[in-house]
DSSP file (Angstrom, degrees, kcal/mol; ACC not computed):
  #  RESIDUE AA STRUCTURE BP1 BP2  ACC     N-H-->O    O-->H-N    N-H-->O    O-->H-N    TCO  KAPPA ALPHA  PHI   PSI    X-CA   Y-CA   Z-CA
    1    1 A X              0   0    0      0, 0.0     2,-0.1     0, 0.0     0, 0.0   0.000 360.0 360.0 360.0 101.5  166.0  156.3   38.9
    2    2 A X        -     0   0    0      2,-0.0     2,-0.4     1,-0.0     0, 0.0  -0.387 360.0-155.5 -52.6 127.6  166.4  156.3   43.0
    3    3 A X        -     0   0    0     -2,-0.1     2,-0.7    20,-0.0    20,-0.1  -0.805  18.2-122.8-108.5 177.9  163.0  156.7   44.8
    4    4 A X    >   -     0   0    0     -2,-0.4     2,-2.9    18,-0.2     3,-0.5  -0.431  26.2-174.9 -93.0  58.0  163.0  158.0   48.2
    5    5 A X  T 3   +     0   0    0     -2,-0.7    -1,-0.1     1,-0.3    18,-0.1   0.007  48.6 120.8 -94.6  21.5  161.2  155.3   50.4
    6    6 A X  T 3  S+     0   0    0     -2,-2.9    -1,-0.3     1,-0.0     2,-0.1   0.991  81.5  23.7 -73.0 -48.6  161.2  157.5   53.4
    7    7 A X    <   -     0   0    0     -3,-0.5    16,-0.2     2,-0.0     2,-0.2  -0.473  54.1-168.4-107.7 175.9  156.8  157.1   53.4
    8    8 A X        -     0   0    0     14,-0.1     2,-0.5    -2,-0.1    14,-0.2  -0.803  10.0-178.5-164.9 114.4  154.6  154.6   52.0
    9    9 A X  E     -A   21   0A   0     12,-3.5    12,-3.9    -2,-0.2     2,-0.3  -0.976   2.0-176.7-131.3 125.5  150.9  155.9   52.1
   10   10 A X  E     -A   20   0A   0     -2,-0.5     2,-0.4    10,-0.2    10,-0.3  -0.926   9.2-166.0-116.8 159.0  148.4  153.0   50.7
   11   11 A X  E     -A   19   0A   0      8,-1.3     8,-3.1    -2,-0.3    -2,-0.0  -0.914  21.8-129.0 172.0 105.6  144.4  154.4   50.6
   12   12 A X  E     +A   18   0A   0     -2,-0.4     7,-0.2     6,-0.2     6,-0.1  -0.036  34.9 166.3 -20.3 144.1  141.4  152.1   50.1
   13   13 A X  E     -     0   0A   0      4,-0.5    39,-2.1     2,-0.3    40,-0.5   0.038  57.9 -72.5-145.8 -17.9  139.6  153.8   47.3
   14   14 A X  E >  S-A   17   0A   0      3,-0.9     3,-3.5     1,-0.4    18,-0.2   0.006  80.0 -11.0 113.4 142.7  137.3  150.5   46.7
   15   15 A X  T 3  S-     0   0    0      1,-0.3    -1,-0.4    -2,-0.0    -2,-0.3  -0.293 135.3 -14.1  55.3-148.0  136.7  146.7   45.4
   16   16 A X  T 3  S+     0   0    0     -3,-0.1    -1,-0.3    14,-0.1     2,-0.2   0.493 117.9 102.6 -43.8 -34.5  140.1  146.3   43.6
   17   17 A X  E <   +A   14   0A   0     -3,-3.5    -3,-0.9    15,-0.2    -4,-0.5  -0.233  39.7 155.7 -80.4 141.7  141.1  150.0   43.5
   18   18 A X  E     -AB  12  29A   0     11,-2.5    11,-4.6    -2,-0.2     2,-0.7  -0.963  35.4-125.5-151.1 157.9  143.7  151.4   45.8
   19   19 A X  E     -AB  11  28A   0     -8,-3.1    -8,-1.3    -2,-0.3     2,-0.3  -0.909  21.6-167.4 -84.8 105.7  146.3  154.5   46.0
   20   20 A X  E     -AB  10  27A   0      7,-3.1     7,-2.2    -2,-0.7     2,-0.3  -0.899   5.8-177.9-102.2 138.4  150.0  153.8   46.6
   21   21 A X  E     +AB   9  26A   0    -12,-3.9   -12,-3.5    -2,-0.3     2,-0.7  -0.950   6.0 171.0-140.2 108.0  152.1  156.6   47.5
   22   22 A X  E >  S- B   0  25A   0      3,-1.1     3,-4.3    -2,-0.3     2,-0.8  -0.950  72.2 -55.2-128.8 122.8  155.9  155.9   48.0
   23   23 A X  T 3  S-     0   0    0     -2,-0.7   -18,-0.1     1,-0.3   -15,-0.1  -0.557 118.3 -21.1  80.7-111.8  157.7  158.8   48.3
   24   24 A X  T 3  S+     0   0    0     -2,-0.8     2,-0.8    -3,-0.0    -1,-0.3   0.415 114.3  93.2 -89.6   0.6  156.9  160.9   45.0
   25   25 A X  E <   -B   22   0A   0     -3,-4.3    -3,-1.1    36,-0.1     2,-0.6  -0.744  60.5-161.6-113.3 111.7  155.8  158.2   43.0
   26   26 A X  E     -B   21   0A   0     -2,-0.8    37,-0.8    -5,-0.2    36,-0.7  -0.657   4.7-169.2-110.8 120.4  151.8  157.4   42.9
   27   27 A X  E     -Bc  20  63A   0     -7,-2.2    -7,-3.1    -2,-0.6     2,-0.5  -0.767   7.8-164.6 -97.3 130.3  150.2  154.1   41.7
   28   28 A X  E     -Bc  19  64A   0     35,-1.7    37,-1.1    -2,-0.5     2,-0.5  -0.945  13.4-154.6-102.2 114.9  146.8  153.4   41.1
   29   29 A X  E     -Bc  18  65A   0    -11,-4.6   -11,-2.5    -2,-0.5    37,-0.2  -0.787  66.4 -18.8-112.1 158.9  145.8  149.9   40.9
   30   30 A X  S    S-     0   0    0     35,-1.3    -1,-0.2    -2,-0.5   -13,-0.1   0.799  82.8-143.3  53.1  54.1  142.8  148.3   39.0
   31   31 A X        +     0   0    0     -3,-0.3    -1,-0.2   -15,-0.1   -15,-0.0  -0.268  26.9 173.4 -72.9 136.3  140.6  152.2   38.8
   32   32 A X        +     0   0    0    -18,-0.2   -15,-0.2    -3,-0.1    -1,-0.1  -0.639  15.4 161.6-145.2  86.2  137.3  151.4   39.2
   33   33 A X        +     0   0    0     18,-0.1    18,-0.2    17,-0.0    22,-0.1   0.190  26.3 130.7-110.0  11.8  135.4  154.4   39.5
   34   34 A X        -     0   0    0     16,-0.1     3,-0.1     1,-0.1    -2,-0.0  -0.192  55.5-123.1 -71.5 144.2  131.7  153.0   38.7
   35   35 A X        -     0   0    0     15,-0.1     2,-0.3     1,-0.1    12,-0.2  -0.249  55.0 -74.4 -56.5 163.4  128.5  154.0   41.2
   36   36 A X  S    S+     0   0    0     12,-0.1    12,-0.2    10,-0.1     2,-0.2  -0.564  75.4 124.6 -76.9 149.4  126.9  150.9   42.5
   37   37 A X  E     -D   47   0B   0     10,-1.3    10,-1.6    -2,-0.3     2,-0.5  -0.684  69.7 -76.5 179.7-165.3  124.6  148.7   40.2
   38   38 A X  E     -D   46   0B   0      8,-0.2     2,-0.5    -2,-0.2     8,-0.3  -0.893  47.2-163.1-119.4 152.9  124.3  145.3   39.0
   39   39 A X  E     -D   45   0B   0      6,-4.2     6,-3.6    -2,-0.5     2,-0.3  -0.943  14.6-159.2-134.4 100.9  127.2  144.8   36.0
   40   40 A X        +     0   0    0     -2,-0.5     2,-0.3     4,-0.2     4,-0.2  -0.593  38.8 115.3-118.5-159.8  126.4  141.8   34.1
   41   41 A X  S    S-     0   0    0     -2,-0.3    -2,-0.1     4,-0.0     0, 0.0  -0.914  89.0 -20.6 149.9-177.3  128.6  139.6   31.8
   42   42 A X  S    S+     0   0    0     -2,-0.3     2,-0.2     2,-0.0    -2,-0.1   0.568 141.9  18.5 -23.9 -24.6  129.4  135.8   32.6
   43   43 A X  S    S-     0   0    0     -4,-0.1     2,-0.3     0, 0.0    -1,-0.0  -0.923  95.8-107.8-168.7 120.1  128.7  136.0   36.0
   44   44 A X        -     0   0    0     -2,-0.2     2,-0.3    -4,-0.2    -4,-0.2  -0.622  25.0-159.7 -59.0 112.3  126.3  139.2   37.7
   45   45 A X  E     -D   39   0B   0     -6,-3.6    -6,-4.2    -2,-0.3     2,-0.4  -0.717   6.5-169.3-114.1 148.5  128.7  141.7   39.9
   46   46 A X  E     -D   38   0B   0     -2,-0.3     2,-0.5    -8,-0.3    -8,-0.2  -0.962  11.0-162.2-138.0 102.9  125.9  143.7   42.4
   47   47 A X  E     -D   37   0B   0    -10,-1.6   -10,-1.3    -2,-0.4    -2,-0.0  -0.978  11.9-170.9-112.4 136.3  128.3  146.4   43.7
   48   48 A X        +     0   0    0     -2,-0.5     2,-0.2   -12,-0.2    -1,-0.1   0.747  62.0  48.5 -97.4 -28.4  126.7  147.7   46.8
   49   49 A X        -     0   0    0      1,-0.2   -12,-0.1   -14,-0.1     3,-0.1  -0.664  65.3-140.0-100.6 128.5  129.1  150.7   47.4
   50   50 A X        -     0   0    0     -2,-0.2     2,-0.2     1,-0.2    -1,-0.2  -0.099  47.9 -74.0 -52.7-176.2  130.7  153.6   45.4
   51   51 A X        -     0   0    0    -18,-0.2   -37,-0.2     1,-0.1    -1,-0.2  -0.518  23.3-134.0 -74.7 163.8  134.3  154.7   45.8
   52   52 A X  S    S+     0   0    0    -39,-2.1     2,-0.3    -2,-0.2    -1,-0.1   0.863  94.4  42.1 -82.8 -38.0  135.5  156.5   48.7
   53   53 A X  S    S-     0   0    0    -40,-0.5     2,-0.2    -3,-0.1    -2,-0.1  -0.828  72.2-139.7-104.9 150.6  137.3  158.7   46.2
   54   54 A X     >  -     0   0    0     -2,-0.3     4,-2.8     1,-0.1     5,-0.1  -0.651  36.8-104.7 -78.2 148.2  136.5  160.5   42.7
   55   55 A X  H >> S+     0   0    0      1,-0.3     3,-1.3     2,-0.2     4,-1.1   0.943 125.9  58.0 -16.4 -82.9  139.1  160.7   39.6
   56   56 A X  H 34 S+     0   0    0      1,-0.3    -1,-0.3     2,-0.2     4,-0.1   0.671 103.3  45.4 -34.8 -50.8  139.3  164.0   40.7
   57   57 A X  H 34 S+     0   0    0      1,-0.1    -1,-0.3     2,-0.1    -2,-0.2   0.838 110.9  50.3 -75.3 -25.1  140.3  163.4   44.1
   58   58 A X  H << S-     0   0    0     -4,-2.8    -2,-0.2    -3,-1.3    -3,-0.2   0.994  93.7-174.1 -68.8 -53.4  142.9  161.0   43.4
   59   59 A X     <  -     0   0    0     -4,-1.1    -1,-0.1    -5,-0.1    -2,-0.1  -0.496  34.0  -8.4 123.9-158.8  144.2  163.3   41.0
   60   60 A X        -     0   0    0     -2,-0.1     2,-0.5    -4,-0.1   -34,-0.0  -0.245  63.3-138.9 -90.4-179.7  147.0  162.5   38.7
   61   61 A X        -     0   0    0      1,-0.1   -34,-0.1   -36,-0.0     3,-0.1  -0.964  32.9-153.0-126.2 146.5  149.5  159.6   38.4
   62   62 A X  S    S-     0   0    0    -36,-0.7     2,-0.2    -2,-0.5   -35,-0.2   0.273  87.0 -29.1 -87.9  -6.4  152.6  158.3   37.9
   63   63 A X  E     -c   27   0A   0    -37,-0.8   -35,-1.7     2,-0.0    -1,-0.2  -0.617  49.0-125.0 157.7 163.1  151.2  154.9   36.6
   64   64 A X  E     -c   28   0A   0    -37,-0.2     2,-0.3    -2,-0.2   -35,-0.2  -0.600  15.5-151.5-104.4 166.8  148.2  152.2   36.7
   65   65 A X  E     -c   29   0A   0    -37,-1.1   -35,-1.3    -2,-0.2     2,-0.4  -0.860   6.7-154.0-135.0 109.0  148.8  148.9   37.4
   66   66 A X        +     0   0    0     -2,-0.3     3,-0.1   -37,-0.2   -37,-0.1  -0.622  16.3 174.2 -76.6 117.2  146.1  146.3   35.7
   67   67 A X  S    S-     0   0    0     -2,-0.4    -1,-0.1   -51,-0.0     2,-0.1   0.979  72.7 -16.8 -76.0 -51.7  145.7  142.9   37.7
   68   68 A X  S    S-     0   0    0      0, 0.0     2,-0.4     0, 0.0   -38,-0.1  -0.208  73.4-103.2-131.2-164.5  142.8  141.5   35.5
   69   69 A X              0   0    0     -2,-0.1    -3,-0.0    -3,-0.1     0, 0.0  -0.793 360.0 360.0-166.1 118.3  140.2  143.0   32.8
   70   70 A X              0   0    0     -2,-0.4     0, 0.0     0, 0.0     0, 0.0  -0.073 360.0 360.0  81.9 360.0  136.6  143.5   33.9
């Protein structure tokens, strides 16, 4: 499968997540779509921020790509 490389659009979406767009083909890595809270587990995560985008607005994809779990 040739992709078309002509663009390469990457978008911040927050912490770990971001939107890659080359060409046609759109990657989401690490979605993390929670509001900000405290999340605890081994070690207490305080995320102070939402995302800049919803599910909705990123909209669909062509695959995820996990770096980690949690």
């Amino acid at each position: 499968m040739a992709l078309l490389m002509d663009t390469l659009k990457f978008t911040l979406v927050g912490g770990p997540t971001a939107l890659l767009e080359i060409g046609t083909l759109r990657l989401l890595t690490d979605p993390t779509f929670d509001p900000p809270g405290t999340f605890p587990g081994a070690v207490t995560l305080t995320k102070n921020t939402g995302p800049a985008l919803t599910r909705e607005q990123v909209g669909a994809v062509n695959a995820v790509l996990l770096s980690h779990d949690q």
